[in-house]
Backbone bond lengths (Angstrom), bond angles and torsions (degrees), N, CA, C in turn:
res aa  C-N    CA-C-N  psi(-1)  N-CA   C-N-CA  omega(-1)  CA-C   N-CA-C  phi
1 X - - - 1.436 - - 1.513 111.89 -
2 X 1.311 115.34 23.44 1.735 126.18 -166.60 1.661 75.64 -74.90
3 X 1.593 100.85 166.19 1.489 124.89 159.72 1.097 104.84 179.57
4 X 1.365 102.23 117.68 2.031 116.99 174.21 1.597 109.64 -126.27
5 X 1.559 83.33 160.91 1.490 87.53 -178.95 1.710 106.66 -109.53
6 X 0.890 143.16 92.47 1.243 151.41 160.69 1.157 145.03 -51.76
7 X 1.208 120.54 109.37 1.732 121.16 -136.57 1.720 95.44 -119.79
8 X 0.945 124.71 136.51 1.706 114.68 -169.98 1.731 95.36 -147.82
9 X 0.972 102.77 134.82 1.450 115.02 -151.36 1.753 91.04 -122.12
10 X 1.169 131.21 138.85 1.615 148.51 -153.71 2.180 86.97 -134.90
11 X 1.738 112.95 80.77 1.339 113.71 167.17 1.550 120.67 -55.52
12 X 1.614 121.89 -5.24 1.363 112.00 -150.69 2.074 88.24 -102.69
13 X 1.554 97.49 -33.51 1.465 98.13 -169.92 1.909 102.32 -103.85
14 X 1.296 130.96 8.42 1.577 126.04 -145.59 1.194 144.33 3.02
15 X 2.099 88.04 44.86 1.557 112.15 151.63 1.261 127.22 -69.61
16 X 1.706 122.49 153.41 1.120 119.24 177.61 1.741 118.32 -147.88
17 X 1.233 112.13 129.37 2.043 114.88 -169.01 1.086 124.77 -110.45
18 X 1.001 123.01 94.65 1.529 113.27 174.84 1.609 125.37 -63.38
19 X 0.910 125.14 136.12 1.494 143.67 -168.02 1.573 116.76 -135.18
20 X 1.555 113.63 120.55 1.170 122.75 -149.18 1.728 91.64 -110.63
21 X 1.530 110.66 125.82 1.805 101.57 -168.55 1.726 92.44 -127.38
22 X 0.943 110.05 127.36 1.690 126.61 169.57 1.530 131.53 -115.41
23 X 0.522 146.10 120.50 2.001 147.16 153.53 1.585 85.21 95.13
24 X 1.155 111.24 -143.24 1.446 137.28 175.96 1.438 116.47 -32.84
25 X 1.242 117.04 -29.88 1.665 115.63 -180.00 1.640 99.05 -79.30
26 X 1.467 123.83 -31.97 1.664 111.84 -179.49 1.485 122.41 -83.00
27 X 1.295 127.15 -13.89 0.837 122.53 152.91 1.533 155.12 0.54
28 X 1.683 77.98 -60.84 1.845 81.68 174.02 1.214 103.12 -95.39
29 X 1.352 149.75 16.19 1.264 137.34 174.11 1.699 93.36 -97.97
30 X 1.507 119.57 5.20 1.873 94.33 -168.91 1.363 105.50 -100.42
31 X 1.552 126.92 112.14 1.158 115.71 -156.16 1.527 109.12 135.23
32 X 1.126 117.42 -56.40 1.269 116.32 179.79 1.744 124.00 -74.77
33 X 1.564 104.46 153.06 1.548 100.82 -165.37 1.457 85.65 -115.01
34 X 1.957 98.18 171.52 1.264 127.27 172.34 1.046 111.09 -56.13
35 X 1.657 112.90 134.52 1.542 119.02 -175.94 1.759 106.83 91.10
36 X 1.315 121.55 -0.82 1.645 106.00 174.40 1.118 115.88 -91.29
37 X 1.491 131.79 144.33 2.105 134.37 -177.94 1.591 79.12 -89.92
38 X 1.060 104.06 114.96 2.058 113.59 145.11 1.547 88.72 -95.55
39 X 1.522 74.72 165.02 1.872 106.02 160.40 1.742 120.97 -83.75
40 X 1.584 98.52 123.43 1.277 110.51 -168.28 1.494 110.89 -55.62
41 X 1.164 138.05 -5.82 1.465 162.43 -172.28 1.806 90.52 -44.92
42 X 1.435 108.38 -60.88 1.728 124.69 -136.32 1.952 79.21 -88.99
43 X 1.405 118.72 -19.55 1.776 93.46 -164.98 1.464 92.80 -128.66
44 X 1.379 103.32 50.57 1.770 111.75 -176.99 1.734 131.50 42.65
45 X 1.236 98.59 39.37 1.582 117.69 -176.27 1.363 117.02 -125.15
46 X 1.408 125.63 61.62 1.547 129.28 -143.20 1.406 99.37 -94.09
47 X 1.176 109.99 138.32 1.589 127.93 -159.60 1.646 121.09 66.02
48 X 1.391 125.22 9.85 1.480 121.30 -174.81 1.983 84.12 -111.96
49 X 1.301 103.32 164.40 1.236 131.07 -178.60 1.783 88.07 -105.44
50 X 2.049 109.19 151.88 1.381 110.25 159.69 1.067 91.82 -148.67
51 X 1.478 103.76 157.73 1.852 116.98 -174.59 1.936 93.09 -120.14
52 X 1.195 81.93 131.77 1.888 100.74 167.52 1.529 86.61 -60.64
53 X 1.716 80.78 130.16 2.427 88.05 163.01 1.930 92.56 -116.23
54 X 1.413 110.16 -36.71 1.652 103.67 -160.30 1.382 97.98 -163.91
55 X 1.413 101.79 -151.39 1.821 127.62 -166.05 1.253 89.60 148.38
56 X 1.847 81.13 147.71 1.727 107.83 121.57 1.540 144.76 -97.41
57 X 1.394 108.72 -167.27 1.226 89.12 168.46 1.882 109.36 -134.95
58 X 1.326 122.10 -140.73 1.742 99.84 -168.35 1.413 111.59 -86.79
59 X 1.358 118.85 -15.77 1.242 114.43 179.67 1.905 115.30 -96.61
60 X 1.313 100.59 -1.38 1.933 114.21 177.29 1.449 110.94 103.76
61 X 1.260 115.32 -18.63 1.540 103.47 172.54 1.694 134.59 -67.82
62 X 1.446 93.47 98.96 1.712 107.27 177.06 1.868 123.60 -21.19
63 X 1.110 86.67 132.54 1.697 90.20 171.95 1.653 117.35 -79.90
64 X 1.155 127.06 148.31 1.231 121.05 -163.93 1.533 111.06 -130.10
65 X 1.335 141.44 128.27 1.312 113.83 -164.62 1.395 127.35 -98.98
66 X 1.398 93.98 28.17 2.065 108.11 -169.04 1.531 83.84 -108.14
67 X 1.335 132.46 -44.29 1.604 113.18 -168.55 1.691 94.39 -95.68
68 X 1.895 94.21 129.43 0.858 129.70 -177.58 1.977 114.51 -66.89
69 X 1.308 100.04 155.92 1.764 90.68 176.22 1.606 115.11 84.16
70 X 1.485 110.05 -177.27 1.813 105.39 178.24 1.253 111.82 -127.74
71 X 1.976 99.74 40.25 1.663 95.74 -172.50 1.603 107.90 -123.52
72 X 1.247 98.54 145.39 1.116 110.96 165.07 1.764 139.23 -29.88
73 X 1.611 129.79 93.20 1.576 96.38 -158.24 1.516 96.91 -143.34
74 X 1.617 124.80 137.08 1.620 105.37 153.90 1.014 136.15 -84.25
75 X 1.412 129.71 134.51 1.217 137.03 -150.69 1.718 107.06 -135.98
76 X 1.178 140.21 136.64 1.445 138.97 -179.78 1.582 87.18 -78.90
77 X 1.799 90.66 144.12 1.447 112.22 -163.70 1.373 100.13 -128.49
78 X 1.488 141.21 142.41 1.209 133.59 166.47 1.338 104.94 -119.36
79 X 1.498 125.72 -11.31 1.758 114.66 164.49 1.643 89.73 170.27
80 X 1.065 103.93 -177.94 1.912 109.57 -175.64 1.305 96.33 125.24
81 X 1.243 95.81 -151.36 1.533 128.91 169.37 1.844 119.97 -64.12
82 X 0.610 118.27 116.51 1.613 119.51 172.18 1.815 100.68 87.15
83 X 1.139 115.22 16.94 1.529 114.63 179.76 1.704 105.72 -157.38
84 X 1.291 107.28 121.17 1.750 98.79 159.35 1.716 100.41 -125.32
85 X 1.011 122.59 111.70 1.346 129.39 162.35 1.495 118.21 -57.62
86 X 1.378 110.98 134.56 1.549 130.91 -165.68 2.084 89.46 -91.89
87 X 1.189 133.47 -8.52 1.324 108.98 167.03 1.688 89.48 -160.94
88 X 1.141 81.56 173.06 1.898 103.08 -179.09 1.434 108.54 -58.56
89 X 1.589 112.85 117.08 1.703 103.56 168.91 0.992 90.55 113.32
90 X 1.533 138.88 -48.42 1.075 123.45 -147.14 1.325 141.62 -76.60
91 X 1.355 145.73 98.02 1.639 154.53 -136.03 1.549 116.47 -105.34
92 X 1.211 108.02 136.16 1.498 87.06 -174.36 2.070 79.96 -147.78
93 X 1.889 95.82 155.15 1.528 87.68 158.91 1.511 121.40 -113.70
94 X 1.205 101.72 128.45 1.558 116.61 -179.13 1.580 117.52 -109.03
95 X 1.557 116.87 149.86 1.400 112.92 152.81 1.363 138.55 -43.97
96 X 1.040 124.01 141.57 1.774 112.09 172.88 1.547 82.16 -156.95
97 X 1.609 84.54 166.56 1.873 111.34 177.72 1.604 98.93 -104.77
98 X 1.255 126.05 160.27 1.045 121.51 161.84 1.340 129.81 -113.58
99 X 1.622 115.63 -153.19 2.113 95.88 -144.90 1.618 90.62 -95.07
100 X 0.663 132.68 32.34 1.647 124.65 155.10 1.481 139.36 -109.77
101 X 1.587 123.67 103.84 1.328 112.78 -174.16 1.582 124.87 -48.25
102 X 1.285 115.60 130.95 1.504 120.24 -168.68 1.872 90.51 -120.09
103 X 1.016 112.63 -166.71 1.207 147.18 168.73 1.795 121.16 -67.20
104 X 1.325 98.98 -32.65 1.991 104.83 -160.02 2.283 81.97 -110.83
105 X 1.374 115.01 0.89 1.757 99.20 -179.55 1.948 80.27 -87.98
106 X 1.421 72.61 147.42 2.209 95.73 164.90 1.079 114.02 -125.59
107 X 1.391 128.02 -19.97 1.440 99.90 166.89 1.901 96.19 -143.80
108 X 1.959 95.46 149.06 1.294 80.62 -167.99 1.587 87.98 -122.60
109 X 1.522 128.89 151.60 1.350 132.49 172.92 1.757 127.45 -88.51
110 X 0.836 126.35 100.79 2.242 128.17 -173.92 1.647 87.62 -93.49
111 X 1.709 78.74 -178.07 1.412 90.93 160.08 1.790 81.32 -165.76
112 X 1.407 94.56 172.42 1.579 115.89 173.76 0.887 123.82 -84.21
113 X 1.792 123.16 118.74 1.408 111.24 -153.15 1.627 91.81 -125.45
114 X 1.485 127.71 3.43 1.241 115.71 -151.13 1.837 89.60 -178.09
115 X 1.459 125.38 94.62 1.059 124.08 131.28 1.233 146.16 -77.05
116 X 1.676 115.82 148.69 1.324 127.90 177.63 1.655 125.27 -53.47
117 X 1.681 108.72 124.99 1.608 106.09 -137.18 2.217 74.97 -92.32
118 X 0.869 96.22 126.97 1.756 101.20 -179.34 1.648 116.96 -101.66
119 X 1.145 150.40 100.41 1.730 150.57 -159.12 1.781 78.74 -48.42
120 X 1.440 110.42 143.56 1.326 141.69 173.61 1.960 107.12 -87.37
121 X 1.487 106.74 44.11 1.566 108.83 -166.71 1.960 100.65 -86.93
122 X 1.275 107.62 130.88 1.289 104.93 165.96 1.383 103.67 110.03
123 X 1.614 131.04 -22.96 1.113 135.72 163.47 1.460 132.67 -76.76
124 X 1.287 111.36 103.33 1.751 98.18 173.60 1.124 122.43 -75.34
125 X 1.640 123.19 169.22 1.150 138.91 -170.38 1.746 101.69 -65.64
126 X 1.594 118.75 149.93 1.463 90.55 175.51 1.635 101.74 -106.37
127 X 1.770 98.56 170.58 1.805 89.37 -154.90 1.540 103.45 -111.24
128 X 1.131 121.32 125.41 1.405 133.49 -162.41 1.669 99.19 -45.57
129 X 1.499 126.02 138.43 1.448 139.12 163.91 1.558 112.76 -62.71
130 X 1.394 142.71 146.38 1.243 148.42 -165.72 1.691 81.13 -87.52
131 X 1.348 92.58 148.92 1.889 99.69 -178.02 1.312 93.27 -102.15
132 X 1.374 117.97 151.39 1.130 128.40 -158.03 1.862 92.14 -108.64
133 X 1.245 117.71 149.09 1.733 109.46 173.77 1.354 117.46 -81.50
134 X 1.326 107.19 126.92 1.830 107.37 -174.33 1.047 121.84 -83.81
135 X 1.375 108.58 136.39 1.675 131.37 -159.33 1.821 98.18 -58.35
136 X 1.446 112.57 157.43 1.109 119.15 168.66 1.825 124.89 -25.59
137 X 1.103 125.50 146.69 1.729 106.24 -179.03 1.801 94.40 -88.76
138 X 1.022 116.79 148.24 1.332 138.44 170.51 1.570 100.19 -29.08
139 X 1.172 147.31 -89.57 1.218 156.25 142.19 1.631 126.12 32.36
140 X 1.695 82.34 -56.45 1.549 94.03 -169.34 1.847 99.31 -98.09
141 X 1.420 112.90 -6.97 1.797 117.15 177.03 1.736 85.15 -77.27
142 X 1.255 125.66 -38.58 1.451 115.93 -148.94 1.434 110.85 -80.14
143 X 1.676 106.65 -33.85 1.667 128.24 174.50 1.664 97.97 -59.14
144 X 1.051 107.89 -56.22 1.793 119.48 -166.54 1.707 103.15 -51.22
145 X 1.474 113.73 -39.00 1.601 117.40 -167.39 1.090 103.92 -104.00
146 X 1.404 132.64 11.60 1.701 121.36 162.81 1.563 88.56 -112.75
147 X 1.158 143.20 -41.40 1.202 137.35 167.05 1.626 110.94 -38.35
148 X 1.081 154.55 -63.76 1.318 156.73 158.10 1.644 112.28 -59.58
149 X 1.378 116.03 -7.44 1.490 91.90 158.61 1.769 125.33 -112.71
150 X 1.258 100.39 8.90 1.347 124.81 -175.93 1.740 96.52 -76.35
């Protein structure tokens, strides 16, 4: 009865897809922690590699990848994930989920760590442009026109 929403983020172009996974297709994500490459196969990205970055879970509290396990815990926070402190030092304890997909996370965050290497067939080489000769530098137009008005 898992169902996540899966957001996979493309770093090279800063595209991003959401992908909606239910019954049998989520599966293999339940179990896995922050920081693992699955096969892009399971979140419709066939032949690319994706690395877990995060989640939530049903009530919004961020997954964090220092607390261990897929449980729920408060923990004193001094900045990261699930905390930005308004001054230096400053600690507070907050909820967080931890780095393992369970059942109760809904949406989990990848990114693309590894595209499919494809033979470059059908493409030619491209063919260098004739360089054109560059005009005087600014400098030497400016020397040239006080020189003749002197």
């Amino acid at each position: 009865m898992a169902k996540f929403k899966v957001i996979v983020s493309d770093p090279e172009t800063g595209t991003s897809k959401a992908v909606e996974l239910e019954e049998a297709r989520a599966t293999p994500l339940i179990g896995k922690r922050i920081g693992e490459v699955i096969d892009g196969t399971i979140v419709d990205f066939a032949g690319h590699k994706v690395q877990i970055m995060g989640g939530s879970d049903k009530d919004g509290f961020p997954m964090r990848p220092s607390v261990h396990g897929g449980v729920r815990r408060r923990i004193v926070l001094s900045g990261g994930v699930g905390f930005n402190p308004l001054n230096g030092g400053m600690r507070r304890r907050k909820s967080i989920r931890g780095n393992v997909i369970t059942e109760e996370i809904v949406q989990v965050n990848a990114k693309i760590v590894e595209k499919p290497k494809h033979p470059k067939e059908g493409k030619k080489p491209k063919e260098k442009k004739e360089e054109k000769t560059a005009p005087k530098e600014p400098e030497q137009q400016a020397k040239a026109q006080t020189q003749t008005s002197t």
